[in-house]
C-alpha positions in Angstrom: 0.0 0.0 0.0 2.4 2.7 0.9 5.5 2.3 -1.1 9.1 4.4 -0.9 9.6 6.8 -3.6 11.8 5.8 -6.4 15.0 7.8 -5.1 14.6 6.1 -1.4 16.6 2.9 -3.3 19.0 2.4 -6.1 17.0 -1.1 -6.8 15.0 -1.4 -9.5 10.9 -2.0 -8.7 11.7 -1.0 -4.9 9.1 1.7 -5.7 6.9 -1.1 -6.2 7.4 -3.0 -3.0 5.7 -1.5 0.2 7.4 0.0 3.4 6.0 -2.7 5.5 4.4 -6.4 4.6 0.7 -6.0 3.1 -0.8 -8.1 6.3 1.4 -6.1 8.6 0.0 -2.6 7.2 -3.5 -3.7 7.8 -2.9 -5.1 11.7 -1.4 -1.5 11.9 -5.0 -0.4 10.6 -6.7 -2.5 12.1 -5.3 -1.6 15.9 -5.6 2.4 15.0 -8.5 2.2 14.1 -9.6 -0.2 17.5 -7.7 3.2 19.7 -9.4 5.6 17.6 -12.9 4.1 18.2 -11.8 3.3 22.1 -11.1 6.6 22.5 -13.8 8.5 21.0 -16.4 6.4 21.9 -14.5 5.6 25.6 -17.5 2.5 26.3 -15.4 1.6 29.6 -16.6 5.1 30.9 -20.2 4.5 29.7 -22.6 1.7 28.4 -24.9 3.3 25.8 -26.3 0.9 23.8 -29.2 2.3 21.3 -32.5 1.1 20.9 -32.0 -0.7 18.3 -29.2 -2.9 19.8 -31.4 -3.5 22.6 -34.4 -4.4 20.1 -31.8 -7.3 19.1 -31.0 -8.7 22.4 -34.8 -8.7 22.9 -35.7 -10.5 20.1 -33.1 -12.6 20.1 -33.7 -13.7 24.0 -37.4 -14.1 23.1 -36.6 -16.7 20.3 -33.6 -18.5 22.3 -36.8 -19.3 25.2 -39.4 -19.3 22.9 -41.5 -16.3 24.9 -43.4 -14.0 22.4 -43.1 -10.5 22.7 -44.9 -8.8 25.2 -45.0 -5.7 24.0 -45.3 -3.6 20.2 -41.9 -2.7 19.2 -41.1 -0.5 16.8 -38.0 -1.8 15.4 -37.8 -4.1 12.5 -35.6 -7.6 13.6 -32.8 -7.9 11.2 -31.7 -11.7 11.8 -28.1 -11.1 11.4 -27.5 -8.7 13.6 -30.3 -10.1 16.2 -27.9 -13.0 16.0 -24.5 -11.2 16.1 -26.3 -8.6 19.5 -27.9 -11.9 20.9 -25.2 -14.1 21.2 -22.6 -11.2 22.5 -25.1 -10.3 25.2 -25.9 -13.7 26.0 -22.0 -14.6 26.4 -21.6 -11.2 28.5 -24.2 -9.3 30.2 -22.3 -6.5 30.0 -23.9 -3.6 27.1 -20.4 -2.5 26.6 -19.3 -5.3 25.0 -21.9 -4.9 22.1 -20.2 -1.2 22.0 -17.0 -3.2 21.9 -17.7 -5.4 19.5 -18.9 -2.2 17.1 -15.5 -0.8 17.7 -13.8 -3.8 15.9 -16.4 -3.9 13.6 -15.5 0.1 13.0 -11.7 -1.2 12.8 -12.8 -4.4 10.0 -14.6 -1.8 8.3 -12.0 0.6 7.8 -9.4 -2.4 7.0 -11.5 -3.3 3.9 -12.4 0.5 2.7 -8.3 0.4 2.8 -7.8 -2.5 1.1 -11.1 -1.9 -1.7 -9.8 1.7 -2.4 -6.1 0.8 -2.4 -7.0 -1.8 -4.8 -9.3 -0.1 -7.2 -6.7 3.8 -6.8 -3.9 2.8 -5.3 -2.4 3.4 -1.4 -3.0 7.3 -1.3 -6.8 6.5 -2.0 -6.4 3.9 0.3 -5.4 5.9 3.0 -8.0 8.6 2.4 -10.5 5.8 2.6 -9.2 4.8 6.1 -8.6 8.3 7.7 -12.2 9.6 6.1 -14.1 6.6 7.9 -12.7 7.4 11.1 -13.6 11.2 10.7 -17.3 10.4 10.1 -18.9 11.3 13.1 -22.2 9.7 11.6 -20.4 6.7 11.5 -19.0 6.9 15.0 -22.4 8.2 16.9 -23.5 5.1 15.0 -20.7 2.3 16.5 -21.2 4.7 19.8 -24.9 3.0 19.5 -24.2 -0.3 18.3 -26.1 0.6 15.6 -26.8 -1.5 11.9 -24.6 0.8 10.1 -21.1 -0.3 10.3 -22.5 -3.8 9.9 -24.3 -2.1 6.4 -20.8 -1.3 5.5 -19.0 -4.2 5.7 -21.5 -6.0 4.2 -20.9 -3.7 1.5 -17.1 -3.4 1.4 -17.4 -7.0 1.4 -19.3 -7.0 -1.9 -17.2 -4.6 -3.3 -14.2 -6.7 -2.8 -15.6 -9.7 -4.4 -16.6 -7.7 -7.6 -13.2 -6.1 -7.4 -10.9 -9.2 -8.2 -10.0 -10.0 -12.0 -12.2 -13.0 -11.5 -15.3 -11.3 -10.1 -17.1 -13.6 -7.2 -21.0 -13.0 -7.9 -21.6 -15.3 -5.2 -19.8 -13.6 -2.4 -21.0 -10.2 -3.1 -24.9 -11.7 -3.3 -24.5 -13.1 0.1 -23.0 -9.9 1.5 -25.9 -7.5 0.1 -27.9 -9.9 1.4 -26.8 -10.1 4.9 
């Protein structure tokens, strides 16, 4: 993704070849983007979970027991993320760990915007991708939530990626628009 200029080495291609290993370069994305959510969103501090996170766990609960529920509520279930909310608030009680889990899903998100726009621009596109997801403070008020969007855009990163490749995978970016 990021590579030295051509006058960094008297090699030729080394402009080619990046600073750092591909998989290292998107651990190093990955983990920035984890801090930058951690500390923006800071869920150790609070535990605001939106209503539509909530929603999730309640649906999800009230299939696991097989209880209908009591209540009218107004959010539609998604069964993806009723399963993803479910399971992580049936494994931990805890609401901040559905925050925490939207923080890596922040960081996976911003990993494939890097890799989708480096791949389809090149690395300065790539970067612009990364550092203009973690400005959005849509985005963010939206992981600070636990809300469907970051999950949307994975799901559509993903799809991207899959059309992206010489051989495109139809399949693969189906399933993800689907999700």
């Amino acid at each position: 993704m990021i590579a030295p200029s051509s006058s960094a080495s008297a090699h030729p291609g080394a402009a080619d070849r990046p600073l750092l290993p591909v998989p290292l370069q998107l651990a190093a994305w990955f983990g920035g983007a984890t801090l930058v959510g951690l500390a923006l969103i800071r869920p150790f501090a609070t535990s605001l979970v939106g209503f539509d996170a909530a929603t999730y766990v309640i649906h999800f609960d009230r299939l696991i027991t097989g209880r209908r529920i009591a209540g009218f509520v107004t959010e539609t279930p998604k069964p993806l993320l009723t399963l993803i909310d479910g399971v992580t608030q049936a494994l931990s009680p805890d609401w901040r760990a559905l925050t925490i889990l939207s923080i890596l899903a922040l960081a996976a998100a911003v990993v494939l915007a890097v890799v989708l726009a480096t791949r389809l621009a090149g690395w300065p596109a790539g970067v612009f991708a990364g550092i203009v997801l973690l400005n959005s403070p849509t985005l963010i008020a939206d992981v600070a939530d636990s809300g469907s969007d970051v999950w949307a855009l994975i799901a559509w990163l993903t799809a991207g990626l899959a059309l992206s490749r010489p051989r495109p995978r139809w399949g693969i970016a189906a399933a993800a628009l689907l999700l």
